[in-house]
C-alpha distance (Angstrom), angle and dihedral (degrees) to the residues before:
residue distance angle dihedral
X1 . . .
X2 3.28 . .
X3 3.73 101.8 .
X4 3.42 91.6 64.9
X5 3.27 98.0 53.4
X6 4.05 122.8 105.9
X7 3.85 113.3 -106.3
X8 3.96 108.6 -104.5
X9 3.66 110.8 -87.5
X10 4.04 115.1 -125.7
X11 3.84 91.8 -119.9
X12 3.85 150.0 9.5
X13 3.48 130.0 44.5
X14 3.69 131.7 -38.0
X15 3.84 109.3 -156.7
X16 3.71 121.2 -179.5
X17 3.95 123.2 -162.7
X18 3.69 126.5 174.8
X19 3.67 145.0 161.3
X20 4.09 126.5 -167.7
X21 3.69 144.1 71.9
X22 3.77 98.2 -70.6
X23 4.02 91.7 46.4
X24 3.57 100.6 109.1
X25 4.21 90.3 43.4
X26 4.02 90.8 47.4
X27 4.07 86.0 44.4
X28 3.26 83.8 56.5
X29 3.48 107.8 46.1
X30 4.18 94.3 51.0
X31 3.50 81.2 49.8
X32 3.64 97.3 66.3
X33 4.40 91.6 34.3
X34 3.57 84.3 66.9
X35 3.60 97.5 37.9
X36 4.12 115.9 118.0
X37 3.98 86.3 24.8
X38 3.82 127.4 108.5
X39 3.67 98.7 -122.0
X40 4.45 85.9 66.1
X41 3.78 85.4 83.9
X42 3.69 88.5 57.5
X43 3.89 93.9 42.3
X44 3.94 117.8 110.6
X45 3.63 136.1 134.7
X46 3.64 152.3 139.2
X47 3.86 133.8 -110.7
X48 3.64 129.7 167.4
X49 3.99 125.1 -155.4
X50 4.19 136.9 167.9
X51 4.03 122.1 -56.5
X52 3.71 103.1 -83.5
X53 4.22 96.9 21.1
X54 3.71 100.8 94.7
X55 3.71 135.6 110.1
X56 4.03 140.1 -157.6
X57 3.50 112.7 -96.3
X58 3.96 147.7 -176.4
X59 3.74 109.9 -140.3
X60 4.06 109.8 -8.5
X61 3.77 110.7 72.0
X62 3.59 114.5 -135.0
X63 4.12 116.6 -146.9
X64 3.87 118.2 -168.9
X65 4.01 112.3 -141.3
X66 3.82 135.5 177.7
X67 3.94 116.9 -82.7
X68 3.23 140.2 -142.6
X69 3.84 85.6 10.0
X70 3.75 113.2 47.0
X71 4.64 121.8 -121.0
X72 3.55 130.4 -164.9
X73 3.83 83.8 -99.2
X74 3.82 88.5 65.3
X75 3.83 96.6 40.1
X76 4.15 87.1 47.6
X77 3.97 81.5 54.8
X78 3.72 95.0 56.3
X79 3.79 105.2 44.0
X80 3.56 86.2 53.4
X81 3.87 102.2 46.7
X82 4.08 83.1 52.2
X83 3.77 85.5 53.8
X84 3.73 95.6 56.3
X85 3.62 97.1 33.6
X86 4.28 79.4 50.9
X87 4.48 87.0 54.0
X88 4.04 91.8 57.3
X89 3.93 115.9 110.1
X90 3.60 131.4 -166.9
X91 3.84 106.4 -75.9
X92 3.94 85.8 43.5
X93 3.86 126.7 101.7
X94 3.50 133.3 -136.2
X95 3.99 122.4 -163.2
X96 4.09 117.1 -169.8
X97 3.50 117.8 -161.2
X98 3.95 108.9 -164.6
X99 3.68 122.1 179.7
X100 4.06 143.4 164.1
X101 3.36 104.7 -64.0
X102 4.04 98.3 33.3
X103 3.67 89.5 51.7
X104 4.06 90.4 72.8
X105 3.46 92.1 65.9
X106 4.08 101.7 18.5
X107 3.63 98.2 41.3
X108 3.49 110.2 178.3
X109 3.88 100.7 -23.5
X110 3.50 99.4 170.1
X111 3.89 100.7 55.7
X112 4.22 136.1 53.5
X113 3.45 122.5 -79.6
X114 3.86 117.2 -147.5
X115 4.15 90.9 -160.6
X116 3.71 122.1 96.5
X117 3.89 134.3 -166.5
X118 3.66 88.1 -89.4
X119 3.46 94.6 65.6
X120 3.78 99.8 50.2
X121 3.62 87.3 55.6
X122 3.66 95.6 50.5
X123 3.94 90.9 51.2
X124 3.96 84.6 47.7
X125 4.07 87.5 56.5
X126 3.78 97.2 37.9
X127 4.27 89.4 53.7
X128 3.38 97.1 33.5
X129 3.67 93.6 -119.7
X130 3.59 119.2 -176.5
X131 4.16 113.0 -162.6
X132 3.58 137.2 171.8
X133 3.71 110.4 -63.5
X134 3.99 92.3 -119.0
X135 3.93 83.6 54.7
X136 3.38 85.9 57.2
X137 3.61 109.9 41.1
X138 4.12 85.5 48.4
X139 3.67 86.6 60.2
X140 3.74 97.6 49.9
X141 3.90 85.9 45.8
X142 3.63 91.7 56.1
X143 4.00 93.5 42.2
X144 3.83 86.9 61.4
X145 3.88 93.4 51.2
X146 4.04 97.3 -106.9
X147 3.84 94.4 117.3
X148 3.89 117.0 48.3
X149 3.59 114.4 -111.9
X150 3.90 119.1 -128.5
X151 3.89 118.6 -94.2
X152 3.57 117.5 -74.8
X153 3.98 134.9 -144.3
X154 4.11 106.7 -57.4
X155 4.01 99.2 11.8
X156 4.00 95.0 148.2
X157 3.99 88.4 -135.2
X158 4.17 80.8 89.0
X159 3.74 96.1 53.2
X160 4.34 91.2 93.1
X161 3.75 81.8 43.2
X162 3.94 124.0 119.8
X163 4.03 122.8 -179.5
X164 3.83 116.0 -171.0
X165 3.98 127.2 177.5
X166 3.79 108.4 -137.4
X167 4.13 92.9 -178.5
X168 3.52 140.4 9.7
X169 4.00 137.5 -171.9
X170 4.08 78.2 -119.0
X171 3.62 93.4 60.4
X172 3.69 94.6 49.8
X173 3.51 90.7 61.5
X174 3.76 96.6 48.8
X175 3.95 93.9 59.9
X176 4.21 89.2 46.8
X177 3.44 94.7 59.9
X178 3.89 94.7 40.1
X179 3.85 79.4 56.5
X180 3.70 90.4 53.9
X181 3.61 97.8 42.8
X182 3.51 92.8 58.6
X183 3.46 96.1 59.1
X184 3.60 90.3 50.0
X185 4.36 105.5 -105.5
X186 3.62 111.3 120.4
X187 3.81 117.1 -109.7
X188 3.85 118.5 -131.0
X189 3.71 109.9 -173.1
X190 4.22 111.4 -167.0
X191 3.58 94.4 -176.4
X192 4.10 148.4 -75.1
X193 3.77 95.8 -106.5
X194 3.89 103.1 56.4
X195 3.95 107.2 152.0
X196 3.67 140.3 164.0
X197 4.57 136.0 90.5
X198 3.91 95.7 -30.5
X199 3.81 92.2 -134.4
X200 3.98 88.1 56.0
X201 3.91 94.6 49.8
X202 3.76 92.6 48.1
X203 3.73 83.9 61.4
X204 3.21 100.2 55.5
X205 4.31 89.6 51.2
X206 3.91 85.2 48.0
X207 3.87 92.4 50.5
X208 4.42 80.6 53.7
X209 3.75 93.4 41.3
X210 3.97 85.1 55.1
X211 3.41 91.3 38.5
X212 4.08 90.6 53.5
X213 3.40 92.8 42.1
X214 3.38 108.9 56.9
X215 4.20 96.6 28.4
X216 3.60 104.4 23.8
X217 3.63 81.9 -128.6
X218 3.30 130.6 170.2
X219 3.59 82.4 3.2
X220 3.66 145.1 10.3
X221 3.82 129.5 -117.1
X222 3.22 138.1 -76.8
X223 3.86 84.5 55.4
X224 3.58 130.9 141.3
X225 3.92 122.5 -154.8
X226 3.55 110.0 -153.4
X227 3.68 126.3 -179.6
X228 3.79 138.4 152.9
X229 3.87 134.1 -168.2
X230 3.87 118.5 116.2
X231 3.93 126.8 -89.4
X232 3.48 126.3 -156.4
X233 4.17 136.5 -130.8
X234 3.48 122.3 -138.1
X235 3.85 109.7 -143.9
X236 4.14 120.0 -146.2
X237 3.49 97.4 -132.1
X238 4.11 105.0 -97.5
X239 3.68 96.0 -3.2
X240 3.96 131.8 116.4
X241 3.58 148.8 49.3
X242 3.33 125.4 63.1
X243 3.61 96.2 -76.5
X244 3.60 96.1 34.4
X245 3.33 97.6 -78.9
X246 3.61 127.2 97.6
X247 3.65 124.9 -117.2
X248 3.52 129.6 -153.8
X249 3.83 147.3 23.3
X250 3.51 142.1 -97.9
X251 4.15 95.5 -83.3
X252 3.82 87.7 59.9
X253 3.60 99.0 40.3
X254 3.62 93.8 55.3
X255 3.81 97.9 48.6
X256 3.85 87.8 42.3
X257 3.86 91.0 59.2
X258 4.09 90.9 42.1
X259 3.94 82.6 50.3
X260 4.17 89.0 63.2
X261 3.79 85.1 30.4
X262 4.15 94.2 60.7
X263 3.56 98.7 26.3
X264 3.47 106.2 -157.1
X265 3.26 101.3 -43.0
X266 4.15 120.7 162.8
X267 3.33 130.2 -110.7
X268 4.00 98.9 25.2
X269 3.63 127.2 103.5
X270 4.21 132.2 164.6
X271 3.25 147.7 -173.7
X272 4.18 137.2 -155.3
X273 3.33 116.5 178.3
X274 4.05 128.4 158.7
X275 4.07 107.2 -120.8
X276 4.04 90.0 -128.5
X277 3.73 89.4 56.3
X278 3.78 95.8 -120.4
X279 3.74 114.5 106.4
X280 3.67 107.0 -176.1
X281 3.96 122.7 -56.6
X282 3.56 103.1 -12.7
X283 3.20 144.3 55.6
X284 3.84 104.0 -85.0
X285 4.38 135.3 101.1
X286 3.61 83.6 -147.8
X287 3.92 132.6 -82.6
X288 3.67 152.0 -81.3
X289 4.05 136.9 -106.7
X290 3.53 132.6 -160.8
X291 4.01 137.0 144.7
X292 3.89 97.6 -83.9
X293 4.32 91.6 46.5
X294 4.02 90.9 96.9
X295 3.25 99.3 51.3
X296 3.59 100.2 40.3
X297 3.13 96.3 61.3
X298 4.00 99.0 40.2
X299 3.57 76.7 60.4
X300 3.38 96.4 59.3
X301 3.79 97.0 42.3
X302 3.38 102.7 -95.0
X303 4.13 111.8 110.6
X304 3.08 116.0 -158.7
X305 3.96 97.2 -129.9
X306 3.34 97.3 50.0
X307 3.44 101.0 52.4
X308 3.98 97.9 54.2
X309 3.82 90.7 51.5
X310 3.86 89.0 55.2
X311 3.69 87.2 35.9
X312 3.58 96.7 -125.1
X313 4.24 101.0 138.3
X314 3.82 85.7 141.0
X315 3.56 90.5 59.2
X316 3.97 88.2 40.1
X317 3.92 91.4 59.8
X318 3.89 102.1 34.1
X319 4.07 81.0 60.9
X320 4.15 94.7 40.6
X321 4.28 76.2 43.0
X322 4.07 83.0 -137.8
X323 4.05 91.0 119.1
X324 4.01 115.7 125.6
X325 3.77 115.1 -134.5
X326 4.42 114.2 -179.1
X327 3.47 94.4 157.3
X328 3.95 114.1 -136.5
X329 4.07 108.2 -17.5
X330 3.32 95.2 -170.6
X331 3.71 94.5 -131.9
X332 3.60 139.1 84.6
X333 3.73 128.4 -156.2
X334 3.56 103.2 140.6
X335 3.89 129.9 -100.4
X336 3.65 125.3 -31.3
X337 3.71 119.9 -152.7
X338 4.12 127.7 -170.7
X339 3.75 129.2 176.6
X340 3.55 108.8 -172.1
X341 3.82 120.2 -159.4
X342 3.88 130.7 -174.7
């Protein structure tokens, strides 16, 4: 991270603000940049990330907050980085560190935004959207012109500013398949932005496994197709899990339905895994395939069928023990995704 950092500047303040799952880490890391120079002294800041994501540091306080669904602990975080950010003068310095996570609610604070108040409330109508009625009273105050709107394409106020992407979901992909192609198995990389039902975009990889496997068409084993992106799963309503609640994300899911997809079959293996290491509402990245999965975990009472109609692929991989648990990463760059096949 470091290299994109700006050089320290001789004087004024340095301020750094920042919201997302990889705050704390990127805190961190401009911490130690500017380390050993004089502008540390004048170093401070704020950032706030998820319950469980933060990090010791030196001169940027770190504040945990709730995520995906916003506390008072992240709200108290966000009326006070405006307040600092509010304090900074003209020689001063201001570094925002944005990452997955912050972005849902502090998408792209740092550069214009072309939408207005009007349009929210015309995507509210189209969908049907019901929200909050302070949600929607804001909106209608805005509309009329009583709230300022945010700054638009070519307001001057963004002529001292500088937006620079650290990470990407594209980027992850790159360094897996250098890792692959080093150890001589050819990379095949279908893309960063795969999306769709999880279960329907695993079959369509296990129609190319088969495809691979018994052609070697479009490509030739060993090969490893790696992709990342983020699918969806489409709840019944009030159905799953083993309790009646679903468990699971979208990583799991996915490799459940390639499981019953493959079937056993030698010589494959996969993993999905979310890069923040949460994969929906427990406490696993995502989860691992190989030959034996099915049957371990038929073995253990967990078939493989019946647990991705009620979906339950947590509970499918906790009994085949296959599930992947990181703990917080303290990054976000989307899913990753590799089917490996010899």
């Amino acid at each position: 991270m470091a290299d994109h950092l700006p050089p320290p500047q001789a004087g004024g303040r340095t301020l750094v603000v920042g919201a997302g799952k990889a705050a704390a880490s990127m805190a961190l890391a401009v911490e130690r940049a500017y380390a050993g120079h004089n502008s540390a002294a004048q170093l401070d800041g704020l950032v706030v990330t998820r319950y469980a994501h933060g990090l010791p540091t030196a001169h940027v306080r770190v504040i945990e907050a709730g995520h995906p669904v916003p506390d008072e602990a992240g709200e108290r975080a966000a009326a006070e980085i405006l307040a600092r950010a509010s304090e900074l003068g003209p020689d001063d310095r201001l570094i925002v560190l944005v990452s997955g996570g912050g972005c849902a609610i502090a998408s792209g604070p740092t550069v214009p935004d072309p939408s207005t108040y009007a349009d929210a409330q015309a995507i509210l109508r189209r969908y049907g959207a019901v929200v909050p009625p302070a949600v929607q009273a804001y909106l209608e105050r805005g509309a009329r012109g009583e709230v300022a709107e945010t700054p638009k394409p070519g307001d001057p106020l963004f002529s001292r500013v500088e937006n620079r992407v650290i990470a990407t979901a594209h980027g992850s992909l790159v360094a897996a398949a250098e890792h692959f192609r080093a150890r001589g198995i050819q990379p095949v990389v279908l893309g960063d932005t795969v999306t769709g039902e999880a279960q329907e975009v695993a079959r369509v990889y296990a129609a190319l496994v088969r495809e691979i496997r018994a052609y070697n068409a479009p490509f030739a084993a060993p090969v490893v197709l790696i992709s990342g992106g983020e699918c969806t799963v489409t709840l019944p309503q009030g159905g799953g899990g083993a309790a009646g609640k679903p468990r699971g994300g979208r990583c799991s899911e996915f490799l459940l339905s390639l499981a019953l997809e493959l079937d056993g079959a030698d010589n494959i293996y996969a993993i999905a895994a979310d890069t923040d290491g949460i994969d929906g509402s427990e406490d696993n990245a995502g989860a691992l395939l190989d030959p034996s999965t099915l049957a371990r975990a038929q073995a253990a009472g967990a078939p493989a069928r019946a647990r991705l109609d009620a979906h339950d692929a947590w509970g499918f991989f906790e009994a085949a023990g296959d599930l992947v648990v990181t703990g917080p990463t303290r990054t976000n760059v989307n899913d990753y995704r590799a089917i490996l096949i010899l």
